[in-house]
C-alpha positions in Angstrom: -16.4 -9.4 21.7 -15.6 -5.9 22.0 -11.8 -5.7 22.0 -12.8 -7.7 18.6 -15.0 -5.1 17.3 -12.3 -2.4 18.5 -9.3 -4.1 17.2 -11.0 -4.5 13.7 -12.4 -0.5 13.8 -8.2 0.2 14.5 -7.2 -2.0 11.4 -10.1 -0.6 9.2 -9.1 3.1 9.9 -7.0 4.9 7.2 -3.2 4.9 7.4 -1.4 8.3 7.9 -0.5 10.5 5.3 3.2 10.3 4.8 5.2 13.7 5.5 5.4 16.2 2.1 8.9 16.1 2.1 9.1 12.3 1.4 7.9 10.5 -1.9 5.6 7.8 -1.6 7.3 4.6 -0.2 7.3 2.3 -3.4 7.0 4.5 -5.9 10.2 4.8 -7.4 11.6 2.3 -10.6 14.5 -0.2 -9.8 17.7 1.1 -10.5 18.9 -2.2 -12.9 16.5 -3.7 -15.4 15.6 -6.3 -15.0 14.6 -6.3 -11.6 17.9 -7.5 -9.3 18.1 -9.8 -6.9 19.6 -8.0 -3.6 23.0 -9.2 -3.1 23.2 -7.7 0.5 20.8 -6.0 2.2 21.0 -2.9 4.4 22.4 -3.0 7.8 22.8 0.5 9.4 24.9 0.8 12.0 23.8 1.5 15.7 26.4 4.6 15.6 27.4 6.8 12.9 31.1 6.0 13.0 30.3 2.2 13.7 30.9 -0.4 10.4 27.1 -1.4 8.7 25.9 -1.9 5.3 24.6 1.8 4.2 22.8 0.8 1.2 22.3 -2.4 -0.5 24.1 -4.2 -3.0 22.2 -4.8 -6.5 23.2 -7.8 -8.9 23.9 -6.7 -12.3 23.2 -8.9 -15.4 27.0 -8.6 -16.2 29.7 -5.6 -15.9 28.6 -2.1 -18.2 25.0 -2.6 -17.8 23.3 0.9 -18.0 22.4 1.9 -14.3 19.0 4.6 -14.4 17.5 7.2 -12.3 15.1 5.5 -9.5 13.3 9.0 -9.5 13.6 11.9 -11.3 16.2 14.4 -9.7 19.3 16.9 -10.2 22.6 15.3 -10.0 24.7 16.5 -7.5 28.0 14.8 -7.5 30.0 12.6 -9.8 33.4 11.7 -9.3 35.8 9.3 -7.0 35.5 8.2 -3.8 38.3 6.3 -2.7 39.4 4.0 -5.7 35.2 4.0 -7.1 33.1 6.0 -9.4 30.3 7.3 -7.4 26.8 9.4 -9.1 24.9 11.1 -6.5 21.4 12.1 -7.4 19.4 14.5 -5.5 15.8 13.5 -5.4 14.6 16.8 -3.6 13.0 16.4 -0.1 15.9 15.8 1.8 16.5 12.4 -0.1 19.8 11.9 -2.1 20.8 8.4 -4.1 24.0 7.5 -4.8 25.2 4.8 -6.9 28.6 2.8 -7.0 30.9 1.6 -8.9 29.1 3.8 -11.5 30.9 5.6 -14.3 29.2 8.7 -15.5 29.5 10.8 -18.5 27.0 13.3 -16.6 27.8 16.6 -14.6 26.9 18.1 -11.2 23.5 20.4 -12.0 22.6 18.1 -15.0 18.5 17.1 -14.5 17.6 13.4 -14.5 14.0 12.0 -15.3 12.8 9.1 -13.6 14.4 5.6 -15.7 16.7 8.0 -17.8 20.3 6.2 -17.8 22.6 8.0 -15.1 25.8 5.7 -15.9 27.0 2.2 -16.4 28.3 0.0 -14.0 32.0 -1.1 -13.4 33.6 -3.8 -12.0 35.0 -4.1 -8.7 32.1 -3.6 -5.8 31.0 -7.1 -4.7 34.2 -9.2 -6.3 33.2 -11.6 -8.7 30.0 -10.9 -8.7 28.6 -7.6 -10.9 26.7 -5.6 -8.9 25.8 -1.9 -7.7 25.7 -0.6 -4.1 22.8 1.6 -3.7 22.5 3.9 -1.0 20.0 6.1 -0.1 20.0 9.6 2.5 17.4 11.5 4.5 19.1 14.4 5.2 22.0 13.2 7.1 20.2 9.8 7.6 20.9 6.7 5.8 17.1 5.0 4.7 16.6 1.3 3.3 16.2 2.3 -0.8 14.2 -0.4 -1.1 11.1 1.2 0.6 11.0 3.0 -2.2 10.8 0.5 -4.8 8.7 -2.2 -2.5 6.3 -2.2 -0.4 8.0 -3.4 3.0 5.4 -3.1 5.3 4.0 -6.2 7.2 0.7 -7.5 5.8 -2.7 -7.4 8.2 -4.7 -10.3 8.0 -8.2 -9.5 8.7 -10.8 -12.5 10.4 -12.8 -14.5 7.7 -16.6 -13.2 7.3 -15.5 -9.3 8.6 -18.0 -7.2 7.0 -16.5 -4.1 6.0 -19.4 -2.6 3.9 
């Protein structure tokens, strides 16, 4: 009875404030409207230099649908990386967004608000298939992007009849 009274005192207690530097987990807007379905999802790798999924891949509607700012930031590159057009946004905090293929008529130090239109989306990324690879860093860190615009943590069920009042 009293590792049930403790465990349920654990699971009532508040969670942890998250660290200044990082925006509230869920927070942020989609970065295709509507909401995408996720096309691949991210897949670090165990070493930096190893092959993994960075980012995940967003379906588009169709090819030159308007791509927007998750959260409001300054953009800090825009240009081509290998053969795509790449729009890197930086969020502040350590965390920078960077969208591909993504065709931009914007320019490094230009200011973003949160849902303004950063670009529109080109064909190539995920074949047939329209779509935009989303990747998100933490300083030098790659981080799942969609923490930031769901809620991924794993639901607590609490015992039927716990009075918490």
């Amino acid at each position: 009875m009293k590792a049930i009274v403790a465990l349920a005192a654990v699971l009532l207690l508040p969670a942890a404030a998250a660290p200044a530097d990082t925006a509230p987990r869920g927070s942020w807007e989609w970065p295709l409207s509507p909401r995408p379905a996720v096309l691949r999802a991210f897949d670090p790798p165990d070493k930096p230099w190893m092959s993994g999924h960075r980012g995940v891949d967003l379906e588009a509607t169709h090819d030159g649908v308007p791509v927007t700012s998750p959260e409001s930031g300054t953009v800090s590159f825009v240009g081509v990386v290998v053969d795509r057009p790449v729009i890197t946004i930086d969020h502040g905090g350590g965390l920078r967004s960077s969208f591909e293929p993504v065709e931009s008529p914007l320019t490094a130090g230009a200011v973003v608000a949160k849902g303004e239109t950063i670009g529109t989306q080109q064909p190539g990324h995920c074949g047939a298939l329209a779509c935009v690879h989303w990747g998100l860093r933490q300083g030098d860190a790659y981080i799942n992007p969609l923490e930031f615009v769901t809620d991924l943590r794993p639901s607590i069920l609490l015992p039927l009849g716990l009075d918490t009042g």
